[in-house]
Every structure is written in structure tokens, then in C-alpha cells.
N, C-alpha and C positions, 0 to 999 in steps of 0.2 A: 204649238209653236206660234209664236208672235208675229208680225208684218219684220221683213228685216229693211233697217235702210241701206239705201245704196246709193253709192259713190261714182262717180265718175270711174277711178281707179279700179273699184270691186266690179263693178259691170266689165268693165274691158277683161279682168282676169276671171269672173264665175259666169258673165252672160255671154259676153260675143266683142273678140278685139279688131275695132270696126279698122284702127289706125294699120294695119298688118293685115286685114283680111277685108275682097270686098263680096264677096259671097256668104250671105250667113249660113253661120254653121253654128249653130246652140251648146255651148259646154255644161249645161246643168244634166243633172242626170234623171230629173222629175222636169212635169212643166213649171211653166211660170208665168204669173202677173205680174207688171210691174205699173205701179200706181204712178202719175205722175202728176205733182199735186203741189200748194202753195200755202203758207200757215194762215195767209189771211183769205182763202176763199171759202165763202160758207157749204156750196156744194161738197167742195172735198173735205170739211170736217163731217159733213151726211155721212158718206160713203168710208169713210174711217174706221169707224167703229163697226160695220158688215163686212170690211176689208179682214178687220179681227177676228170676227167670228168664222169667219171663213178659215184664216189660217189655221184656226183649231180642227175647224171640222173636218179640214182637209189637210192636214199633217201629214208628211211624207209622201202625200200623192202631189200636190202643187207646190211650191213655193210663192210664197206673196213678198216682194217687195215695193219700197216705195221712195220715188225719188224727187227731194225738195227741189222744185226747177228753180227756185232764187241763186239757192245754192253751188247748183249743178246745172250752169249755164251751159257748158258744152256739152254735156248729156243731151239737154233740153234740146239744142239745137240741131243735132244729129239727129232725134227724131220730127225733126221741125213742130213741134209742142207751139201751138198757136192758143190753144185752149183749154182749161185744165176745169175739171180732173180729164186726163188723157191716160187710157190703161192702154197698156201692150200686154196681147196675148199671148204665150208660147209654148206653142204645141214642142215634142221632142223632136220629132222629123219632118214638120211644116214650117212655112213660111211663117212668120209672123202676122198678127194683125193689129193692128190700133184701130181702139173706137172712144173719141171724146164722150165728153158728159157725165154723167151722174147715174149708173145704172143702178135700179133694184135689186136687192139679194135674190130674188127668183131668177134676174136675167143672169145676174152672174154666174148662178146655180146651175144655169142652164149650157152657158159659153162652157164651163169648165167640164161639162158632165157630156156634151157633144164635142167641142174642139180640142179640148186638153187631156183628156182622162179615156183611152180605149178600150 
């Protein structure tokens, strides 16, 4: 399965509807990445293509998506996105985490196979 994009809209109805609820509470039924990323910065087209490889490798255990913040201004803003590439991590019954930058396939490898996948 491929990166899916996501929406302002789609997050509110498949991740978590921040506008009606202020406690998260995770509606996906796998975890999830979610890339947050801009067409002109060169880090996040790095991290693009390991983003991909990832949703293959890890089909049906994670979900990857990824959200244009030019785009998805009010997205961006709710997570207060100062720096991109900005991933959110989500575990199925933990908090969330966000970590800026540019990680490696190994670190990613690593976040998803310790905090997302039990």
C-alpha cells in the first residue's frame, strides 16, 4: 500500500476530531505515521521515497500518511508544524509523539517496531 494523503477533513474523520473532542482518542484501527511535509523542501523529498518503502513493508500493520502543510494550513497549525519534515507517530492506545527532521529508514524501522507495532 502506498503513503495515503491526507486532508484536513480525512484526519478529523479517520485520525482524531480535534474540533469535538479535546482528549485524543485514535480512530484508526492499525497505527500510524503521519508525514508532515512541503513539495519544495529537499529533506522531505529524502524521506519520501523510505516513507514508501515502508508502507509496503509494513502493510496492514502501520498506516503512512502524509500531509501537504502549504495545503493543510489548519492541520499544520494544530500540530503547531514549525519545521518540516514533522512525523507524528501513533501508537493505537498511546499518546502520540511528534519528532521533526529527516530520520533514516533504520530510525523509522526502529520507532515503528518499539512504539507502534506490540
Amino acid at each position: 500500500m502506498a503513503t495515503i494523503n491526507l486532508t484536513t477533513d480525512k484526519f478529523k474523520e479517520e485520525i482524531f476530531d480535534y474540533t469535538t473532542g479535546k482528549e485524543w482518542n485514535y480512530k484508526g484501527d492499525v497505527p500510524a505515521i503521519i508525514d508532515f511535509y512541503a513539495d519544495w523542501c529537499g529533506p522531505c523529498k529524502m524521506v519520501a521515497p523510505i516513507l514508501e518503502e515502508l508502507s509496503e513493508e509494513y502493510d496492514g500493520k502501520v498506516n503512512i500518511y502524509k500531509v501537504d502543510t502549504e495545503a493543510e494550513e489548519e492541520l499544520s497549525a494544530v500540530f503547531q508544524i514549525r519545521s518540516i519534515p514533522s512525523m507524528l507517530f501513533i501508537p493505537k492506545e498511546k499518546q502520540p509523539m511528534m519528532q521533526a527532521g529527516a530520520l533514516p529508514k533504520n530510525t523509522l524501522e526502529e520507532i515503528i517496531n518499539k512504539e507502534l507495532i506490540d
